[in-house]
Every structure is written in C-alpha cells, then in structure tokens.
N, C-alpha and C positions, 0 to 999 in steps of 0.2 A: 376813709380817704386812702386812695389808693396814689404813688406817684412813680412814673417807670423814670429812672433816672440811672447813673450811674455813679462812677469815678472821678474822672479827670475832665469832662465839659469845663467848662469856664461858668458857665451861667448857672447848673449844677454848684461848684463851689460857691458863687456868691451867692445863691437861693438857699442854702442849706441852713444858714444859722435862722434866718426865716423861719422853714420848713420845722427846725429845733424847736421854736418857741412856738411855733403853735400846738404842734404837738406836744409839749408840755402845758400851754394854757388849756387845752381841750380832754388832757387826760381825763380829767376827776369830772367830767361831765361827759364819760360814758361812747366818746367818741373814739375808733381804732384807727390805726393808722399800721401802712404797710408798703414799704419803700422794694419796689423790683426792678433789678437788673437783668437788661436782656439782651446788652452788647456783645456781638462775637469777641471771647475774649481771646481768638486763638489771632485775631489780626489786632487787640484793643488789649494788650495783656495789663494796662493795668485798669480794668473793669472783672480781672477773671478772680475764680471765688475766693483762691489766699488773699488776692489783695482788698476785697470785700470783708473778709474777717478781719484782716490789719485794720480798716479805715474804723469799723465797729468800735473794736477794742481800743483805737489808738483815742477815737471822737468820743468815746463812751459813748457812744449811738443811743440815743432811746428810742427811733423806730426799726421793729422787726425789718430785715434787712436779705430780700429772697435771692435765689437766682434762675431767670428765666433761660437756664440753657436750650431749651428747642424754640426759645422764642413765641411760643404756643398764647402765651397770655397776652404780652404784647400787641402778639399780630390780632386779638379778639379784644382788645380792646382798642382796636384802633390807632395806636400809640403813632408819635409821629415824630416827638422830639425826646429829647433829656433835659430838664425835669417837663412829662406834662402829667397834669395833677387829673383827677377823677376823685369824684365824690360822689355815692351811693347811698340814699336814704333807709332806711329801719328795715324797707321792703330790698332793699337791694337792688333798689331800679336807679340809674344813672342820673343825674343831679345837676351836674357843672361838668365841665372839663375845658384845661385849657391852661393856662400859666396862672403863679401864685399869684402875683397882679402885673401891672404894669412896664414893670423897670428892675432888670436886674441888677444894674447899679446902684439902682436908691433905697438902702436898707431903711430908711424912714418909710416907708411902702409899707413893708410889718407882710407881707403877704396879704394883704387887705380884700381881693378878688376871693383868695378863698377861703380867708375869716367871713366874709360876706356869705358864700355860700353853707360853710357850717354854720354859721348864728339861724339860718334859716330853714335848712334842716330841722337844727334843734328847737324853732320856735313850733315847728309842723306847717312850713312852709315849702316853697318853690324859692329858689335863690334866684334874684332880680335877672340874674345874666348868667345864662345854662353856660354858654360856651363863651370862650374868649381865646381868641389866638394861643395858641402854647408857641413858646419861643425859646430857640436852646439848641445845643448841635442835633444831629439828627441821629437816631438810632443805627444804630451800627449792627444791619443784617447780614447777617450770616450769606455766603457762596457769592 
C-alpha cells in the first residue's frame, strides 16, 4: 500500500490515525505499507524533510515515511491529491486507488474502502471498487 500524502493537509490529519490502524492491523499478515511525500517543500515548508522526521519521531510513525523530492514517483503514479492511497497486489500491478473511504470526518469509516481492498488482495482477489475518488488538498508541484 502505497499513499502520497503529506504534512499539514487537513484531510491528511484526520486520515492519519485511520491510515495508523490499519497499518498496524495489516502488519502481521504480510502486508507493507509506504507513506510519500512529494510536496514542494521549498513553497510547503512544513511538508520539507526536517519536518518529515519531526512528524515520524514526534507520531512514532509506524509507516516508512519517503520523500519524493523530484516528485518523479508521484507524477508515475498518477497522484492527484494528499492522502490518495494505492494498493499493489503480490505481482505489483495496481489494485485500487483512491481515498481511504468515504468521509474524512467520520473516523467511524475505519478507512473501510481500503480495508476492502486489502482483505481482497489477501483473499487472491480483485477489490470490489479499483478506484474511488481520492479527496484531499491537491499536491503541491513544484515551479
């Protein structure tokens, strides 16, 4: 699971504690997860890498936490807001993408869109609904 996100979005913060538990409910069955940043941080400074390490250490982050300075991964994956998620099956072919689910205000949500898409992943499935709107401020490119 990959999700290009950042710092300070709004929808980013309330996605995250989400984001938290599923990666911890999905660890111990084999599933990786990898959080990148790919905001310009020189107009976005607090998305740039010290404050990336602060957020880590201050969250005790448990997902790997990259940073997309040329914005290279991003732009190939298509990326379009902060948080949108991607999910890559065993083969590494694209899955889902799109927001965690629904509603960033309704922590009762659990991130459900894309607990949906890993439970079916890991069943050796096709997740019900590849795409889903991703919703969230927009990436912040560079020039």
């Amino acid at each position: 699971m990959l999700v290009v996100t950042c710092n300070h979005c709004p929808y980013v913060v309330a996605w995250n504690p989400r984001l938290r538990r599923v990666a911890e409910d999905y660890a111990g069955r084999g599933v990786r997860f990898l959080a990148i940043n790919a905001n310009d941080a020189s107009r976005y400074p607090a998305d740039s890498l010290d404050a990336m390490r602060r957020f880590v250490r201050d969250q005790r982050w448990p997902i790997p936490y990259l940073h997309d300075e040329s914005q290279d991964v991003a732009r190939a994956l298509g990326a379009e807001v902060t948080p949108h998620v991607f999910v890559l099956d065993g083969e590494h072919r694209l899955v889902y993408r799109g927001a965690p689910d629904g509603d960033h205000q309704d922590a009762a949500r659990d991130a459900e869109w894309l607990r949906a898409a890993l439970d079916a992943v890991l069943a050796g499935g096709a997740p019900a609904q590849a795409e889903t709107r991703a919703r969230g401020c927009s990436v912040k490119w560079a020039g």
